[in-house]
C-alpha positions, -999 to 999 in steps of 0.1 A, spaced: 0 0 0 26 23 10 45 17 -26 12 26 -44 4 57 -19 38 70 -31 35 69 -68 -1 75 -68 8 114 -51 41 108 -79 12 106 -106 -6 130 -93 16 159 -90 34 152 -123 4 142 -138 9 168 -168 39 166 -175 49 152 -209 70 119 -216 105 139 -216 98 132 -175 98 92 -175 95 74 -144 110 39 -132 96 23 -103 126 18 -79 165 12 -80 181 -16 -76 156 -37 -55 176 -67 -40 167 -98 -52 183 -134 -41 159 -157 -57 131 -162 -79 107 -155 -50 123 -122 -45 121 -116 -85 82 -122 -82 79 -92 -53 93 -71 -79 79 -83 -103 44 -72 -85 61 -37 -74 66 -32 -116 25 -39 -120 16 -19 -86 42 8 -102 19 13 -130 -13 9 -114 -8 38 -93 6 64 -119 -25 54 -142 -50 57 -117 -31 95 -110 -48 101 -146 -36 128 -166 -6 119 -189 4 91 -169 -14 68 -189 10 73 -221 40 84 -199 73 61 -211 84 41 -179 113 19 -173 106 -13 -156 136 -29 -139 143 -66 -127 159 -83 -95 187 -62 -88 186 -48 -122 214 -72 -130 213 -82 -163 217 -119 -156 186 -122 -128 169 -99 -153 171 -123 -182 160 -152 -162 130 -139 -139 117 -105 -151 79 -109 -163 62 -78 -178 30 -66 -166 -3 -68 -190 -31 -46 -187 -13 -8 -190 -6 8 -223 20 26 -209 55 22 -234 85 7 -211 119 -7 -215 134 -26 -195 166 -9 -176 194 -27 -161 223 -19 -145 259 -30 -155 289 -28 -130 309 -58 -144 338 -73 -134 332 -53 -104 371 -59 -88 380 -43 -122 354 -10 -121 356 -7 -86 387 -19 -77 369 -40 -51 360 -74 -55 358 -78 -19 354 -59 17 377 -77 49 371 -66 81 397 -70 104 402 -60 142 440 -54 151 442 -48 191 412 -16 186 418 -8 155 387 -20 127 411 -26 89 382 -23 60 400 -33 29 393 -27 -3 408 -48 -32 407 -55 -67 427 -56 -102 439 -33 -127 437 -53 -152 414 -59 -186 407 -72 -220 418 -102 -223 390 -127 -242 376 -139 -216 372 -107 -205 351 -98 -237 334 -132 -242 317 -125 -205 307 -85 -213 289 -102 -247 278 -129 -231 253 -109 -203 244 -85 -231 230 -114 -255 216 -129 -228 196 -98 -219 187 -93 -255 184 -125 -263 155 -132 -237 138 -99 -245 139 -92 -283 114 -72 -289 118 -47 -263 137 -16 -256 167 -20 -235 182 11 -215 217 1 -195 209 31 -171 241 27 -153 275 17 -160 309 34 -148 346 30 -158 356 57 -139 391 79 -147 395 83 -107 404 46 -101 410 29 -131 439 21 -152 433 44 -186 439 15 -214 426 -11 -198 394 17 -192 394 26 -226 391 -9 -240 362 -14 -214 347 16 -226 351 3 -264 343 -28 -259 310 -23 -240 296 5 -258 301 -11 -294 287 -39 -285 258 -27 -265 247 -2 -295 250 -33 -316 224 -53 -298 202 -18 -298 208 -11 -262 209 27 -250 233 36 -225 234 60 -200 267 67 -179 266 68 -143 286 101 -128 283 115 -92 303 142 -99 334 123 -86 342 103 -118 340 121 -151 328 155 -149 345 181 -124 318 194 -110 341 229 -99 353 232 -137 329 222 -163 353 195 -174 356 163 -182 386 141 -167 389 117 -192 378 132 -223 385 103 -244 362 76 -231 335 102 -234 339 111 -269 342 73 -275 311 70 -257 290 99 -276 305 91 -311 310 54 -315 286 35 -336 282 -3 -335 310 -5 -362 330 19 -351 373 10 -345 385 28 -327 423 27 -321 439 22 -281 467 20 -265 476 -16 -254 480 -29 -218 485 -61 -198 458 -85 -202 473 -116 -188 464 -120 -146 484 -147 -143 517 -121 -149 543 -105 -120 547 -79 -139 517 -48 -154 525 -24 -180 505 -2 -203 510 22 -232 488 49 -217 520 61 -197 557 68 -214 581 59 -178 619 73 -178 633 68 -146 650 93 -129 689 87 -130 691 73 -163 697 85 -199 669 93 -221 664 64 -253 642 61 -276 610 42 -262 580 23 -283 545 18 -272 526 -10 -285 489 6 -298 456 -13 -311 457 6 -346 423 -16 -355 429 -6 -391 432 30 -384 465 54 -392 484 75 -369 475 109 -386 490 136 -355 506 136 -324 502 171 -306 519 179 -268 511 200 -241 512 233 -261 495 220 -288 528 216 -308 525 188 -331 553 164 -331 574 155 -366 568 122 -379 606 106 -385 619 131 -366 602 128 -329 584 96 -335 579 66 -360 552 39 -366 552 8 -371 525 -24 -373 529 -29 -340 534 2 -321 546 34 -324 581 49 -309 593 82 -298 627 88 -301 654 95 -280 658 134 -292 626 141 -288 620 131 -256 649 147 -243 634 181 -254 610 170 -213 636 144 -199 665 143 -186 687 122 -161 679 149 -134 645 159 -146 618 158 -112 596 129 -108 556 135 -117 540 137 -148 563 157 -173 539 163 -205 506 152 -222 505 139 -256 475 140 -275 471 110 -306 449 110 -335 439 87 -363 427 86 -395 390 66 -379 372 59 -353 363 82 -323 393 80 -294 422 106 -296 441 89 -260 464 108 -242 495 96 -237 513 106 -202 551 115 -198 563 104 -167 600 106 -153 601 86 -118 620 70 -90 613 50 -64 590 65 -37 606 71 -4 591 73 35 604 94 57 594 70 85 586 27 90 562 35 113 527 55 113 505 64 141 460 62 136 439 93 153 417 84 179 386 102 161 362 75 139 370 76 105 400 97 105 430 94 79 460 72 90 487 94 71 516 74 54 545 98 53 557 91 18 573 108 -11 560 104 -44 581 96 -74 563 99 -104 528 95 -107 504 102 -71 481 71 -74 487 41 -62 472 9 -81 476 -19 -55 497 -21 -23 511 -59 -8 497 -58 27 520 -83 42 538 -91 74 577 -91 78 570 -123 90 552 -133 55 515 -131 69 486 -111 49 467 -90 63 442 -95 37 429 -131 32 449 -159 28 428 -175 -2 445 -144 -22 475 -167 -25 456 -185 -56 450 -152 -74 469 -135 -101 506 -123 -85 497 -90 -89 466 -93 -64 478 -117 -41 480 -101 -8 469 -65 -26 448 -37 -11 442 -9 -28 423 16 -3 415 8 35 395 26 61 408 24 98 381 30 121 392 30 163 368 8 183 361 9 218 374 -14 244 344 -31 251 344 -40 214 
């Protein structure tokens, strides 16, 4: 009753309004098993019960009916439609998947230490390898597959620019939105002001994904740096990011690209200069290099750690024009072994380090000097680079009695 009440006065007071305001029932209601798909289920046909007896509009007002969870899998197997309204839907799911990849978070440990709580946070770095496709395909067909004569809206999905590796993003990005516009899905990006657009500025951090995600067409290539795809590997790289380390003499460097049948028209820099072809850089089927006298014009043995310039790449097709980082770095240094928590809940533990190079950290080993982890054990039959890995933690200072 109370579920009707609410979207009855909904109705009511938007009751004129045309379809440009579209309604959908409620977010993400949990759902563990078919019984719990049948309550929503019910909720989607008390949904539009209540905005048509509102009257007004509401009777041709474009609604977007949602399934357990909206995850696309429960979706696909228990979502029913209701009969009786002549109000025009789609069905809207949600797609956060892998979630240790888009959140960095596959999983939350708590862990009490004396009367300290540890909350860790942990995930990978890492995508695009063909597994990693074949399961982003495989929930879209199944979602279309099930439900092919009816509208489809992804209403959210994220790869955000704050926490996620930018090649590996920007094949996520690719990969997804292709192949969602090719089953005739519409997507809508999820931002909460933290992940693409800066709020303060009017900008968008990552640019690229964006105009990859307004422009690209089902058929679109679209040309990307390259990155590790492999989980099973000790070692990550990625041609997002150009690393000299600090100490040593500048060479010539190449970075392997995804040229998708695309040509390397431009490189521009920070300035907007545009870099000569033969003399600052050259291409080849596999990659593209920048020599050694060109990036000694920002590098040098003695040059300070951090990000040193921006390049900007474009092609002869397709919609994504990456930027490519400069980076000189060195190892990061602490001042001090040894770190002491506030006594106030949910205060900062501060870790008095020294950057060298870039100011985000991907994964940290969490591990005693005795060998121990202080995240699970059963990381030990992950990839290396996760095994042991936390990438964020909350400390929170319990009580005694606790």
């Amino acid at each position: 009753m109370k579920f009707y009440r609410l979207w009855f006065q909904v109705g009511t007071k938007l009751a004129c309004n045309p379809s440009l305001v579209a309604f959908e029932p409620i977010n993400e209601p949990p759902c563990n098993d078919a019984d719990d798909a049948t309550e929503i289920n019910k909720l989607n046909t008390i949904f539009l019960q209540a905005i048509n007896d509102a009257g007004g509009f509401n009777s041709q007002r474009v609604v977007t009916l949602v399934g357990g969870g909206e995850d696309s899998i429960k979706t696909s197997e228990w979502f029913e439609a209701p009969s009786g309204f002549s109000n025009p839907y789609a069905i809207q799911f949600h797609y956060y998947s892998p979630y240790d990849f888009i959140f960095s978070a596959w999983y939350v440990a708590l862990h009490k230490l004396q009367n300290v709580l540890l909350i860790f946070y942990r995930g990978k770095t890492i995508w695009g390898s063909d597994a990693d496709k074949a399961t982003v395909l495989s929930d879209l067909q199944l979602l279309r597959g099930n439900f092919t004569n009816v509208p489809i809206v992804l209403g959210e999905y994220d790869a955000s620019p704050t926490n996620t590796e930018p090649a590996a993003r920007w094949k996520y990005v690719d990969y997804l939105i292709r192949n969602a516009l090719g089953l005739d899905v519409s997507c809508i990006l999820w931002d909460n002001g933290l992940d693409h657009l800066d709020r303060d500025t009017g900008t968008w951090r990552d640019p690229n994904s964006i105009s990859m995600i307004t422009k690209s067409t089902a058929s679109t290539q679209n040309s990307l740096p390259d990155s590790t795809e492999d989980s099973s590997t000790t070692t990550q790289w990625s041609s997002a990011s150009l690393f000299h380390e600090y100490g040593t003499q500048v060479v010539a460097q190449s970075l392997p690209f995804l040229f998708n049948g695309n040509t390397l028209s431009l490189i521009s820099d920070s300035t907007g200069s545009i870099l000569q072809s033969g003399t600052d850089y050259s291409v080849s089927s596999s990659g593209i290099t920048l020599t050694a006298s060109y990036l000694s014009k920002h590098l040098s043995p003695a040059t300070s750690p951090g990000v040193i310039a921006d390049l900007t790449l474009k092609f002869s097709g397709g919609e994504s024009s990456p930027i490519i980082q400069i980076v000189q770095w060195k190892t990061p240094t602490l001042s001090s072994t040894s770190a002491v928590a506030s006594s106030v809940s949910g205060a900062d533990l501060s870790i008095p380090i020294t950057w060298g190079g870039l100011t985000t950290v991907a994964a940290v080993k969490a591990v005693t000097t005795s060998g121990v982890y202080l995240v699970d054990d059963f990381t030990v039959y992950l990839g290396p680079l996760q095994q042991a890995r936390t990438v964020s933690f909350y400390l929170q200072v319990a009580s005694e009695k606790d």
